[in-house]
C-alpha positions in Angstrom: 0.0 0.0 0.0 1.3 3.2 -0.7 1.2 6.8 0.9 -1.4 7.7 -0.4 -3.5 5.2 -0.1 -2.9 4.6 3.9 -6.0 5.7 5.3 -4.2 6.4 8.6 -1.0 7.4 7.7 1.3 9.2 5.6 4.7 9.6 5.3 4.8 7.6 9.2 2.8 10.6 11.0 -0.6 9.8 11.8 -3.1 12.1 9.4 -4.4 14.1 11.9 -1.1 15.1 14.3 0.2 15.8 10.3 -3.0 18.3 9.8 -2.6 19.9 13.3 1.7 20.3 12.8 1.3 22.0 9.7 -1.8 24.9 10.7 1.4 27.3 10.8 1.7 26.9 7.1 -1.7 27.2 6.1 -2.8 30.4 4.0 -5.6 32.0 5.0 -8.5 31.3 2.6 -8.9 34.6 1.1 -5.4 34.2 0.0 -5.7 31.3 -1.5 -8.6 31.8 -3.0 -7.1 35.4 -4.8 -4.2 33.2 -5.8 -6.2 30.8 -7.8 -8.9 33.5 -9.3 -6.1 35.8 -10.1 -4.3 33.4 -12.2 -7.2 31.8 -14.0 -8.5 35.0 -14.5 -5.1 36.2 -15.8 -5.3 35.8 -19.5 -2.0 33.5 -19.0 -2.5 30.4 -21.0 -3.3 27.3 -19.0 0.0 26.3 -18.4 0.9 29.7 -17.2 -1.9 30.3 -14.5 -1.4 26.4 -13.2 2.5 27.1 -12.6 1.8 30.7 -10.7 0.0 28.6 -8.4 1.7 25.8 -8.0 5.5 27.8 -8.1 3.6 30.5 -5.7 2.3 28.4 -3.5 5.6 26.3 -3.0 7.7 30.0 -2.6 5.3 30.9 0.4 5.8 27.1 2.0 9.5 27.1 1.5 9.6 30.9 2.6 9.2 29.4 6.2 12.2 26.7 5.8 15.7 27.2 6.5 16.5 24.8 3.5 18.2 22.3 6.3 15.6 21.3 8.7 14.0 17.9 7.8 11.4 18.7 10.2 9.4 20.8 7.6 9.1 17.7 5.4 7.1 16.3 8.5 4.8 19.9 9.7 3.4 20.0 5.5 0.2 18.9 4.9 0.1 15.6 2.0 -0.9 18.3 -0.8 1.6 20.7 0.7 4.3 18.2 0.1 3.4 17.4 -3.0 3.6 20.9 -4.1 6.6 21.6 -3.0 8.8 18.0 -3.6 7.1 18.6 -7.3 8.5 22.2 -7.8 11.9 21.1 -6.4 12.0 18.5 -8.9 10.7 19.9 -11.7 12.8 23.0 -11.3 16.0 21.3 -10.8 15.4 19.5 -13.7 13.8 23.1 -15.6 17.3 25.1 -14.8 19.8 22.3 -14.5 19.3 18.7 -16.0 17.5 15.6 -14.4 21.3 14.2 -14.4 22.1 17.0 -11.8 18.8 16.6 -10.1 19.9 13.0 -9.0 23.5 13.7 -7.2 23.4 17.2 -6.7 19.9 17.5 -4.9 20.0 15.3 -1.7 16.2 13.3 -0.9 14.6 15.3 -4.2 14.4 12.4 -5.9 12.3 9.7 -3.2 10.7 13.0 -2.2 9.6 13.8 -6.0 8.4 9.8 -6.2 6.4 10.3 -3.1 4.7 13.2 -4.7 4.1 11.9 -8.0 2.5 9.0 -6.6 0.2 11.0 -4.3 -0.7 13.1 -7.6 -1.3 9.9 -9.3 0.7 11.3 -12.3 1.4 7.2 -12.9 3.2 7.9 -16.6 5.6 10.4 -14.1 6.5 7.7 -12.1 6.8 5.0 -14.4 9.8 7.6 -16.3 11.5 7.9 -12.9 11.0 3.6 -12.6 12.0 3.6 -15.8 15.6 6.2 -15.7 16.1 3.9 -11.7 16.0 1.0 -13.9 18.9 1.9 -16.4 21.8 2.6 -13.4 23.6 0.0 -12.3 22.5 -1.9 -9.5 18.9 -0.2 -10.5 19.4 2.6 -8.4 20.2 6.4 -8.7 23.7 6.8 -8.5 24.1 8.6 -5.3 27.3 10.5 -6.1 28.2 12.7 -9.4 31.6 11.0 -10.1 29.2 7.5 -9.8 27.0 9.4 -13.0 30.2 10.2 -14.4 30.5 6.3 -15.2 27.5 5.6 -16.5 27.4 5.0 -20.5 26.9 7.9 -22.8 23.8 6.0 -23.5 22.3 6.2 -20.6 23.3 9.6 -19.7 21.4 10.3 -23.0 18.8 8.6 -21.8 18.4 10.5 -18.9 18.0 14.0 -21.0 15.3 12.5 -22.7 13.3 11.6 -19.6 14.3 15.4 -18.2 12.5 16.9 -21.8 9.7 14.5 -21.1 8.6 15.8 -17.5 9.7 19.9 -18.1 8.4 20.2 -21.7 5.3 16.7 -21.4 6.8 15.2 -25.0 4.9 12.1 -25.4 2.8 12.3 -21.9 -0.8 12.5 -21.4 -1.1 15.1 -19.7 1.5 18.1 -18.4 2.7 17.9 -14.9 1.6 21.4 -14.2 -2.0 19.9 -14.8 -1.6 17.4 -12.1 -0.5 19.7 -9.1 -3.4 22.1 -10.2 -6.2 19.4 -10.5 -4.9 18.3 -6.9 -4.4 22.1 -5.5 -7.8 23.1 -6.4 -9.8 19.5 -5.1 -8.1 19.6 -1.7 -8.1 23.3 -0.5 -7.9 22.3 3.0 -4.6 21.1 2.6 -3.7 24.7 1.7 -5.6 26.8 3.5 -7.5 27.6 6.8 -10.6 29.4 7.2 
């Protein structure tokens, strides 16, 4: 059973002591509610208004993080985490490469997994089964000099999947549509009253 299918917990914190650790990072709702209005009322394309949110929303959360403390993995909400272990992942891959995003970003990548599988942005996760499956050993290297020696054709391989999940060739559906489908069904993993 995975995450987020355990009725009773998630991530090893019971639901409920998860929901009352992370009130401090809940918006108010009129904030939230101006974020999502304001950017489908934008005249952004799609893809545009769905990144504000999901890029705003993950600035405020991490805004309250010292970038060291694993303790605000555990305070964030289930959708909060996604949002943010998403952005991390998508923007390390966006401004560096996902070759980078595998030594260089420590816990992105079983955070990123986590998040795509509480999304349940399946073809996401079956790319990052897929790049796991072509190390050695099937697992991410956990050093750079260890993605140093991997085949060219593999390293290729990997900038393929990386074009696949910023720019959705060949996918069903963007990423972006994914965290904004989940953002806007579960408010109250966002957002107090």
């Amino acid at each position: 059973m995975g995450f987020s299918q355990s009725p009773a917990l998630w991530g090893g914190v019971n639901r409920r002591r998860k929901k009352d650790m992370a009130n401090n990072f809940l918006i108010p709702k009129a904030k939230f509610t101006a974020l999502i209005e304001d950017a489908e009322k934008s005249g952004a394309s799609p893809e545009a208004a769905h990144k504000k949110v999901w890029f705003d929303l993950t600035n405020d959360l991490r805004s309250n993080w010292d970038g060291i403390d694993k303790s605000f993995w555990d305070s964030l909400t289930p959708g909060q985490y996604v949002v943010v272990c998403t952005s991390m992942m998508y923007r390390g891959i966006e401004q560096q490469d996902f070759v980078t995003l595998i030594t260089a970003m420590s816990g992105v990548m079983a955070r990123a997994l986590k998040g795509l599988e509480t999304l349940g942005a399946d073809e996401y996760l079956q790319l990052f089964r897929q790049a796991e499956e072509a190390c050695p050993g099937k697992k991410f290297p956990k050093h750079a000099e260890d993605m140093m020696r991997l085949p060219a054709k593999t390293y290729s391989y990997f900038e393929e999947i990386g074009k696949k999940i910023v720019k959705s060739e060949g996918m069903k559906r963007p990423l972006h549509e994914y965290v904004y489908e989940y953002v806007t069904k579960h408010p109250e993993e966002f957002c107090h009253s």
